[in-house]
VOPAGU-2260 file (C-alpha; in pm, 1 decimal, decimal comma):
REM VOPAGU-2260
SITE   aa  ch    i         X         Y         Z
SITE  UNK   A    0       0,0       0,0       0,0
SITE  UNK   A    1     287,8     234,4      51,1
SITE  UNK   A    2     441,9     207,1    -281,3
SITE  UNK   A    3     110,8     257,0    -432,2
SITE  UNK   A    4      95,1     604,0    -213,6
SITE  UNK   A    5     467,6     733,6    -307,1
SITE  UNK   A    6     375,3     646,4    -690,8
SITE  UNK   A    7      82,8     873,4    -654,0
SITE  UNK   A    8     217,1    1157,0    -472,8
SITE  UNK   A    9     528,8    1148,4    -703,1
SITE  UNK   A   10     261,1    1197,0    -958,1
SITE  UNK   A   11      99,9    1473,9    -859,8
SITE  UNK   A   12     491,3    1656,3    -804,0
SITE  UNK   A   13     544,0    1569,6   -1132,6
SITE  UNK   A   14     211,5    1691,3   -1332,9
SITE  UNK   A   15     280,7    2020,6   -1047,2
SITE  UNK   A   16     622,7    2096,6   -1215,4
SITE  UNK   A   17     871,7    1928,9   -1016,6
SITE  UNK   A   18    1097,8    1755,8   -1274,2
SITE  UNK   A   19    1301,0    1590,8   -1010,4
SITE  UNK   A   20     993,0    1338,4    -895,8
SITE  UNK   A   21    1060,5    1180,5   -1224,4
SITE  UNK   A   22    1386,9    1021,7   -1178,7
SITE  UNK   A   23    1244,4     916,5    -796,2
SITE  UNK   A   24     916,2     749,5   -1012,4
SITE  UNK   A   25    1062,5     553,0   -1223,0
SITE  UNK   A   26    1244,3     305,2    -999,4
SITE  UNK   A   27     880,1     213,5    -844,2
SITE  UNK   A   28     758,3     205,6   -1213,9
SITE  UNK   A   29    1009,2      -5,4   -1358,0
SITE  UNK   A   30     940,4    -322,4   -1335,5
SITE  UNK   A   31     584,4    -284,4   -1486,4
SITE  UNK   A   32     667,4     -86,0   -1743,9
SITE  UNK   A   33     939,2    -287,8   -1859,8
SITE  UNK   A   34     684,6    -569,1   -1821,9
SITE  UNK   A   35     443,9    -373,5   -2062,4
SITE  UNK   A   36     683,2    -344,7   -2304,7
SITE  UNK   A   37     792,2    -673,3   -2266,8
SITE  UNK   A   38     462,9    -808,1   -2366,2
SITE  UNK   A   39     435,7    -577,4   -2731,6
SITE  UNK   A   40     761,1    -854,8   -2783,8
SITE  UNK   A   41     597,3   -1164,3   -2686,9
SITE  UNK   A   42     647,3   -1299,2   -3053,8
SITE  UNK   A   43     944,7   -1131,2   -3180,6
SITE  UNK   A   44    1290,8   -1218,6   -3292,4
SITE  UNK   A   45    1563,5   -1171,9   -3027,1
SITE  UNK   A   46    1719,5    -911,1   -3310,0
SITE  UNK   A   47    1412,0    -665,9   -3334,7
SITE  UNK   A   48    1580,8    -360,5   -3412,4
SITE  UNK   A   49    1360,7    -210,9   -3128,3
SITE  UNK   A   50    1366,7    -352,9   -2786,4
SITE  UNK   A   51    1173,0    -423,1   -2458,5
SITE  UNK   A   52    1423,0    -129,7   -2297,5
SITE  UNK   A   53    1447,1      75,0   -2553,3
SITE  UNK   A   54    1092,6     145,6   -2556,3
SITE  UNK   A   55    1080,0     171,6   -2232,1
SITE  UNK   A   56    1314,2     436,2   -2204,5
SITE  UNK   A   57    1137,4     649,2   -2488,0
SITE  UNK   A   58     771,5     580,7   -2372,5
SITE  UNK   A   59     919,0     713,0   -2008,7
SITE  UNK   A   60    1104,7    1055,3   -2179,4
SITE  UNK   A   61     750,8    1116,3   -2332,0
SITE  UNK   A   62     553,3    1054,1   -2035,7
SITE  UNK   A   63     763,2    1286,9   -1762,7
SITE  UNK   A   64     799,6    1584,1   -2036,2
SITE  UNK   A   65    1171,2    1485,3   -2112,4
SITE  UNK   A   66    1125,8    1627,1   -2437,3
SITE  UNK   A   67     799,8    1849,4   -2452,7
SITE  UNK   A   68     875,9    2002,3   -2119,3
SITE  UNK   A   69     470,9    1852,0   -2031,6
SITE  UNK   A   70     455,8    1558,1   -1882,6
SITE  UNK   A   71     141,3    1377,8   -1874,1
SITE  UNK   A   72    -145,8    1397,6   -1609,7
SITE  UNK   A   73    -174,3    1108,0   -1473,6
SITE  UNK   A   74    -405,5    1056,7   -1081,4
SITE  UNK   A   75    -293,7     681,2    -998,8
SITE  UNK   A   76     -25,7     414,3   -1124,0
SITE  UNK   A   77    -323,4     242,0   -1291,8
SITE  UNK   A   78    -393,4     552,2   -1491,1
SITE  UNK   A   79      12,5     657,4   -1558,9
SITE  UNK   A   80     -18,3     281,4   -1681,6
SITE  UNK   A   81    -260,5     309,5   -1906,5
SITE  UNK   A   82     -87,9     612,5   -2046,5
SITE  UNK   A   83     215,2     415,4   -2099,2
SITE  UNK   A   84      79,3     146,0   -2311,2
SITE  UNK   A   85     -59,6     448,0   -2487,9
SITE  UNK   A   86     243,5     604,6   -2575,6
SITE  UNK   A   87     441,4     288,6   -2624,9
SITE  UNK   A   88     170,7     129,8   -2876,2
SITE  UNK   A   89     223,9     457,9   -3108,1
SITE  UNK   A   90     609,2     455,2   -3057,5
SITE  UNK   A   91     574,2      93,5   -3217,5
SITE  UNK   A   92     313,5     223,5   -3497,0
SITE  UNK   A   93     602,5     512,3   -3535,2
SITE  UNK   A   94     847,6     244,3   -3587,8
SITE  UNK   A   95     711,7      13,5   -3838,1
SITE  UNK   A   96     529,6     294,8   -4046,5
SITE  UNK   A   97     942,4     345,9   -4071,5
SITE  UNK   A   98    1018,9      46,4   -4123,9
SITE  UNK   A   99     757,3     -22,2   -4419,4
SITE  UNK   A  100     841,4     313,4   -4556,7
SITE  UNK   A  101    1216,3     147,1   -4546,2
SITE  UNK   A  102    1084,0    -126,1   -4752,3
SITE  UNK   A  103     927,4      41,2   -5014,1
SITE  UNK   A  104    1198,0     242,8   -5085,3
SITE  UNK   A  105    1447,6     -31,1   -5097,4
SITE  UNK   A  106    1218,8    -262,3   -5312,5
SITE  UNK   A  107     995,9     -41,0   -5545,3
SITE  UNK   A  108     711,0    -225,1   -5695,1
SITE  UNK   A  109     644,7    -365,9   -5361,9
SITE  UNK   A  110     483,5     -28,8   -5240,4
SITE  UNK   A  111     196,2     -63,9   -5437,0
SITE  UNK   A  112      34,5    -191,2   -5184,7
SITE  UNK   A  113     -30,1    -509,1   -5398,9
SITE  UNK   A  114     232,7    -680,6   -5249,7
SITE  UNK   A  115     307,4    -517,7   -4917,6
SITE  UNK   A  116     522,0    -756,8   -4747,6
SITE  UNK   A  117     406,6    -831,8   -4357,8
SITE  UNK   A  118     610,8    -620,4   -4129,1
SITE  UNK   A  119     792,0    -834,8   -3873,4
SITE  UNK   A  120     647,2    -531,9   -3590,9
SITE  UNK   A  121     387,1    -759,8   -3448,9
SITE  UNK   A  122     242,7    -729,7   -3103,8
SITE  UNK   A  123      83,6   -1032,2   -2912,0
SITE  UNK   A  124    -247,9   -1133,6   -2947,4
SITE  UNK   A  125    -279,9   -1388,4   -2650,6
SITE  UNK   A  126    -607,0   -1255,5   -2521,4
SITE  UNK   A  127    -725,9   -1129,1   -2827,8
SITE  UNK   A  128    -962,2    -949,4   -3029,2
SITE  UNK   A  129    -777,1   -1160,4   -3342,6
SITE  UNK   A  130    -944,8   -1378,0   -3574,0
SITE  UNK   A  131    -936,2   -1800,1   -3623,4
SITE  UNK   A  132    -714,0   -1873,3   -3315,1
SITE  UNK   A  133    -429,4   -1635,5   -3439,6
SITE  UNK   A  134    -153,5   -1529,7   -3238,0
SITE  UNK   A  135      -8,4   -1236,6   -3369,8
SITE  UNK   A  136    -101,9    -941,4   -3581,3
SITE  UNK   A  137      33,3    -691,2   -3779,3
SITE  UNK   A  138     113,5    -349,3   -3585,9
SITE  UNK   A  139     -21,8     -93,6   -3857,1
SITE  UNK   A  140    -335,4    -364,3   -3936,8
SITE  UNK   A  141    -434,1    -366,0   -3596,1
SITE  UNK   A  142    -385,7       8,7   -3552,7
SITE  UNK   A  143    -592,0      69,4   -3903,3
SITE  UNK   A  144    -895,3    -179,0   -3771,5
SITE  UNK   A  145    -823,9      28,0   -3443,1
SITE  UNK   A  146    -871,9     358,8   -3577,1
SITE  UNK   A  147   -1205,4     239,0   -3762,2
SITE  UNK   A  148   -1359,3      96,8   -3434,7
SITE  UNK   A  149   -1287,0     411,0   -3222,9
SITE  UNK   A  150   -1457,1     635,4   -3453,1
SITE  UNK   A  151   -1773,6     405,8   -3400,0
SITE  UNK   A  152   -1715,0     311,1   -3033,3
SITE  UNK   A  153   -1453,3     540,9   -2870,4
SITE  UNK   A  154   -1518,9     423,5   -2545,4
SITE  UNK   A  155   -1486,7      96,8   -2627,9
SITE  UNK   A  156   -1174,4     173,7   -2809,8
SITE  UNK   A  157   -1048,3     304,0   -2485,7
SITE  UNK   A  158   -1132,3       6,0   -2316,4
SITE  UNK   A  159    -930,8    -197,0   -2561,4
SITE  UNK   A  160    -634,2      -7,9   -2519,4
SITE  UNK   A  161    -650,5     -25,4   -2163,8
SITE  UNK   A  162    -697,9    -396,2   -2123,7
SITE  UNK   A  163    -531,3    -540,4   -2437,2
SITE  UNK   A  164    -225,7    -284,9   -2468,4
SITE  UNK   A  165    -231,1    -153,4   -2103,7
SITE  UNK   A  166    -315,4    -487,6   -1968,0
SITE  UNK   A  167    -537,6    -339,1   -1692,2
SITE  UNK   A  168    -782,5    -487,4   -1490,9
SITE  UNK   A  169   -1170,1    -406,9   -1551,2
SITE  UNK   A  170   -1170,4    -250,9   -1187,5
SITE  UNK   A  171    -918,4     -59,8   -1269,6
SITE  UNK   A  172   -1042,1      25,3   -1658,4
SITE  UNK   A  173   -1314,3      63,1   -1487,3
SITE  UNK   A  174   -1157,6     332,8   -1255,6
SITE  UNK   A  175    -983,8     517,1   -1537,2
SITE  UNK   A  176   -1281,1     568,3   -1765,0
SITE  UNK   A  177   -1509,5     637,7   -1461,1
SITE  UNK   A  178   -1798,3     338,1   -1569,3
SITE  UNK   A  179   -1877,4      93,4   -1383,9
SITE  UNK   A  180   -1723,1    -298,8   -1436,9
SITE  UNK   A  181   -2026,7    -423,2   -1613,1
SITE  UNK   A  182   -2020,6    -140,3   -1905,4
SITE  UNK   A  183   -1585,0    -236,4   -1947,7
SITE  UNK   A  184   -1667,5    -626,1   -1982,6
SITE  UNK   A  185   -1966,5    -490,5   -2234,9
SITE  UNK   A  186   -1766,9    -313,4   -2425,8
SITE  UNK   A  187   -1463,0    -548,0   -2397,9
SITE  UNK   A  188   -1738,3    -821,9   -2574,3
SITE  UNK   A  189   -1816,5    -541,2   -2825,7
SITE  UNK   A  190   -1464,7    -491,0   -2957,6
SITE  UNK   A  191   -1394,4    -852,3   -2974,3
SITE  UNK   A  192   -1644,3    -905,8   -3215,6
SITE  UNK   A  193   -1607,1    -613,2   -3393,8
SITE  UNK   A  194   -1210,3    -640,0   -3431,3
SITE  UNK   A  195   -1246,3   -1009,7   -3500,4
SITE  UNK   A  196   -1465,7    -949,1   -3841,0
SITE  UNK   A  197   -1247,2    -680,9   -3937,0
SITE  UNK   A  198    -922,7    -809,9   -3887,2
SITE  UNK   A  199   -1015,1   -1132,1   -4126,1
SITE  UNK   A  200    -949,2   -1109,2   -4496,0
SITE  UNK   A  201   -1144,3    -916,1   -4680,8
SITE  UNK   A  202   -1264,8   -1242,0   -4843,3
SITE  UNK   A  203   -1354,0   -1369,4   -4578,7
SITE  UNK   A  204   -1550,3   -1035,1   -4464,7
SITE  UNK   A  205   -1707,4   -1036,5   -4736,7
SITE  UNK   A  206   -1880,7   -1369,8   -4767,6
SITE  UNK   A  207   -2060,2   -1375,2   -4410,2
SITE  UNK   A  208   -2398,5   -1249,9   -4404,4
């Protein structure tokens, strides 16, 4: 219970200006962020040209204002959390829009888009809103059926993020969003089936009723 406490009044130092609560933070932080960056790896080769640390180190610059000078506002570690997996899911989208921009410019005709080769970026599905038992999906698929959901259902996009990137709890989505547990496991059933159609191939989407 005391860690919990120092994590929250180091927040509130840190979104009140004090720059120095950040390098007493992230020692209590550590371990789950690293963690939570850990798990966007689950399925990747050893030689990933990004990281577990890596990103945790950049996600952690963004979120105390190392670079902007703002750090985020964040009330609780769940919420600083969810922030992270935030920050560290678009560092990864950053990285392999890169990386496929790379590609195309090493390899021509494959930018058509005709025969965009799959970006090794993938994040871990274990719990997933993927389709047909699959493990694994690509990072700028996933964010494109991402964006399309939370344009429908941003709540439920936020719920998404929280659980499946953040890995929170629904008490604790629950908490962040300020609904109750029964509305997060609604909308967690929403986005499943949602995110499940889309992210089949469009052959497949096509032929079901």
């Amino acid at each position: 219970m005391g860690q919990r406490t120092d994590v929250t009044m180091l927040l509130n130092e840190l979104s009140g200006g004090d720059a120095s609560a950040a390098d007493r933070l992230l020692p209590l932080l550590y371990t789950e962020l690293r963690a939570l960056a850990g798990s966007f790896f689950k399925n990747e080769r050893r030689d990933h040209t990004l990281q577990p640390t890596a990103l945790v180190n950049e996600a952690y610059i963004k979120l105390v204002g190392g670079e902007s000078g703002d750090p985020v506002h964040a009330t609780s570690r769940a919420h600083f959390m969810a922030l992270a997996a935030k920050v560290m899911r678009q560092l990864l989208i950053d990285h392999a829009r890169a990386k496929r921009a790379q590609k195309r410019g090493g390899f021509g005709e494959a930018g058509d888009g005709q025969k965009r080769e799959r970006v090794s970026d993938t994040i871990a599905l274990a719990q997933t809103p993927s389709p047909d038992g699959r493990t694994e999906a690509d990072v700028l698929d996933l964010e494109d059926a991402m964006q399309e959901f939370a344009a429908l259902y941003p709540r439920a996009a936020r719920v998404v993020e929280l659980k499946f990137f953040g890995g929170l709890t629904a008490q604790e989505i629950a908490t962040v969003l300020g609904i109750g547990d029964a509305t997060v496991e609604r909308d967690w059933v929403l986005a499943r089936g949602w995110l499940n159609r889309r992210m089949q191939p469009p052959e497949q989407r096509d032929s079901k009723p």
